[in-house]
N, C-alpha and C positions, 0 to 999 in steps of 0.2 A: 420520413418522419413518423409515418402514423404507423407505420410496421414495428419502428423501432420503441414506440409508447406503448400498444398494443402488445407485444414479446417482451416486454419488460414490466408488467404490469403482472405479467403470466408469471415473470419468475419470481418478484416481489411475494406475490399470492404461493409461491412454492418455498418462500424460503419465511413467511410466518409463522406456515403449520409445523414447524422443526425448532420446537420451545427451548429445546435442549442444548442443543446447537445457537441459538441466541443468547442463552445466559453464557455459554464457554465463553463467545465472542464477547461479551460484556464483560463478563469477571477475571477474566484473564490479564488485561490491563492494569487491574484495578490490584491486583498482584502485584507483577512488575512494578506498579509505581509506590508499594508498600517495603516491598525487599529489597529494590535499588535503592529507596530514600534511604532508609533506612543503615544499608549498608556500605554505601558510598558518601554518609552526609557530610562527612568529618574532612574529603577532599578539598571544599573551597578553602581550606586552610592553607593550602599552597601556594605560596607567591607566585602570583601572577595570572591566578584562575579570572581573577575577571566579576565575580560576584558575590554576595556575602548569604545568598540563601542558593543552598544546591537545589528547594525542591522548585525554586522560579526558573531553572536549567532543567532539573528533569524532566518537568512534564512535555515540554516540547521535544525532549529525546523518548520518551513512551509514547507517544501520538505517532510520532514516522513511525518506530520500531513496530506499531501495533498496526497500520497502513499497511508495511513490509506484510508481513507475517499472515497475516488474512488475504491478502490481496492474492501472494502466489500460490494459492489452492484455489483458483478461480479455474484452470483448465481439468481440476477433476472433474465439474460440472461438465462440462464442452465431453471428457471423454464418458462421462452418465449419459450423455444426452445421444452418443454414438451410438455408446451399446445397448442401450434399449430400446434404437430404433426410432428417435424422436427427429435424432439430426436429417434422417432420412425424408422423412414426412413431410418435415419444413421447405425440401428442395423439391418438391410436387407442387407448393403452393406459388402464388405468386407474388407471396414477402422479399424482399429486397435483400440480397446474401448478404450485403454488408450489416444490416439489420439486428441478422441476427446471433454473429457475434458483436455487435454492439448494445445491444441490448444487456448481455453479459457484464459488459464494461459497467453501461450507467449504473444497474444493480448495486454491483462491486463500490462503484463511487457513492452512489448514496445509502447504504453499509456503513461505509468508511467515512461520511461524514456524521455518523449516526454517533458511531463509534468514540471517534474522536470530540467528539462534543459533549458526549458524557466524561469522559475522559478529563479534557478541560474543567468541566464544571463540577468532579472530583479536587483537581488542584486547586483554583478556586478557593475550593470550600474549605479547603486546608490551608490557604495563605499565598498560594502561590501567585505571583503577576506576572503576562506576558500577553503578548499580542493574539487572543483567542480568532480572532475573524481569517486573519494572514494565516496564522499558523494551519487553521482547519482546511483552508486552499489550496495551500500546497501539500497537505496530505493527503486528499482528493487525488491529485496530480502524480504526487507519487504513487501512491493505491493503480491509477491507471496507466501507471508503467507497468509496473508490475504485474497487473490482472491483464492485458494485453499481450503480455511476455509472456504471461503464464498460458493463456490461449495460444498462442502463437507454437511453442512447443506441445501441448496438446495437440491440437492439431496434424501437424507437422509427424511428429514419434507413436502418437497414441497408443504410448503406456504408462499408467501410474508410477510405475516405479521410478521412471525417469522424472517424472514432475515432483514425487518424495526425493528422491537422491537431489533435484537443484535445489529445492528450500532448504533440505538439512547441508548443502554446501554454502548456499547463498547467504541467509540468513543474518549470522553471528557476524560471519568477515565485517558485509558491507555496514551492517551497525556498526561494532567496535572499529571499523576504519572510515571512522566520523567524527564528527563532534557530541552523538548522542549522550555520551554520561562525561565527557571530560575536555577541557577546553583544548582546539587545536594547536595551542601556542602551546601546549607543555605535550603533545608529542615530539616521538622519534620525528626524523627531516624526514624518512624515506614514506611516514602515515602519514604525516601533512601531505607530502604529497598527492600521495593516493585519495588521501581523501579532499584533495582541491578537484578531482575528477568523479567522485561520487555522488552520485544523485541523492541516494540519502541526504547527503551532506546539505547539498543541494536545497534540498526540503526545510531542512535546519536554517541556515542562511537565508530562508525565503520569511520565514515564519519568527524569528527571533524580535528583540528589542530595536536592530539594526536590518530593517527588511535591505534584501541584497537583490535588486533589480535583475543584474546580468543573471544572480544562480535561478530565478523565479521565469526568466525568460526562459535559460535553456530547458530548464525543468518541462515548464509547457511546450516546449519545441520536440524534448523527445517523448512527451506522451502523447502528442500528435502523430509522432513517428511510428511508434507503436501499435497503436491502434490503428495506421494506415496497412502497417504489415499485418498486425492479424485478422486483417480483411482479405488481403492478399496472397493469405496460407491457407482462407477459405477454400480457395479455388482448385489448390493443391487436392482438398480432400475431394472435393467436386467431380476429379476429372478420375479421383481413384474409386468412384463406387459404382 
């Protein structure tokens, strides 16, 4: 515990001094939730959507989507932290290996709830209503799927390009094979399906007007999961240096 405060306190204090890199991560959202309202608002018009204001649906589909998207650039840091010799350092000391990719993680999560609550508190401000407490939990949750995934193949590959080439495949699929911008009753059978198996979806379902218990469970079961493996791909790198 006090390894994992202590290394996380270190990265916090590394990821202030980068002003530039915090407005992307702020304004970038704040995008998305102008360009989708925007240009999707006229859908709730379709029987059967389910609700008479698309942007009380959007924002909770731009809070996962912004979760997603920031979270899997978390093992670029892990492969920064190789090649200049840091990850090195840290296995002389005698900080707890789990530590210190988890340290990584809480970062990542409390980001992402930074993130997401500005986010909210944009909708908000515009009209929107939803369940702001839920919805930010399970974006947390998601965020730490994902930023543990993302470690996890850092890790494991330790090459950039492979963690750019998962987010540019990853990305788009698992949002639009969701509920993000469109109710699942009016997709194709074959996107319902896929997306009754999606975590994103997952996140949506947890976080919505109708919190969904079982999707809120699994959600926390496989970000538990995740974070137990990219402890346990630690070891991988461990035995290769």
């Amino acid at each position: 515990m006090s390894g994992t405060f202590w290394l996380t306190a270190r990265r916090l204090r590394a990821l202030i001094r980068l002003p530039a890199f915090l407005f992307i991560m702020l304004i970038q959202p704040a995008i998305w939730l102008f360009l989708f309202g925007n240009l999707f608002r006229r859908v709730v018009e379709l029987p059967g959507f389910g609700t008479g204001s698309y942007l009380d649906y959007l924002v909770p589909g731009v809070i996962v989507m912004s979760a997603v998207s920031s979270n899997m650039w978390s093992g670029m840091g892990v492969l920064e932290e190789i090649d200049r010799g840091t990850m090195n350092r840290f296995l002389i000391t005698p900080v707890s290996r789990g530590a210190i990719l988890n340290a990584a993680v809480i970062e990542q999560a409390l980001s992402t709830a930074v993130q997401s609550l500005i986010i909210a508190l944009l909708g908000m401000a515009a009209g929107a209503s939803f369940p702001g407490v839920l919805l930010i939990v399970a974006s947390v949750l998601l965020g730490t799927v994902f930023s543990a995934f993302s470690n996890t193949v850092g890790m494991l590959v330790r090459q950039r390009e492979t963690i750019i080439g998962l987010n540019t495949l990853l990305l788009l699929p698992l949002t639009f094979l969701s509920s993000a911008f469109i109710a699942r009753s009016l997709m194709p059978g074959w996107m319902q399906a896929i997306a009754a198996g999606n975590p994103v979806n997952w996140a949506l379902q947890s976080g919505r007007e109708s919190p969904d218990l079982v999707a809120g469970g699994g959600l926390l079961a496989l970000a538990a999961a995740m974070v137990w493996l990219s402890t346990r791909t630690f070891r991988t790198y461990q035995n290769a240096v």
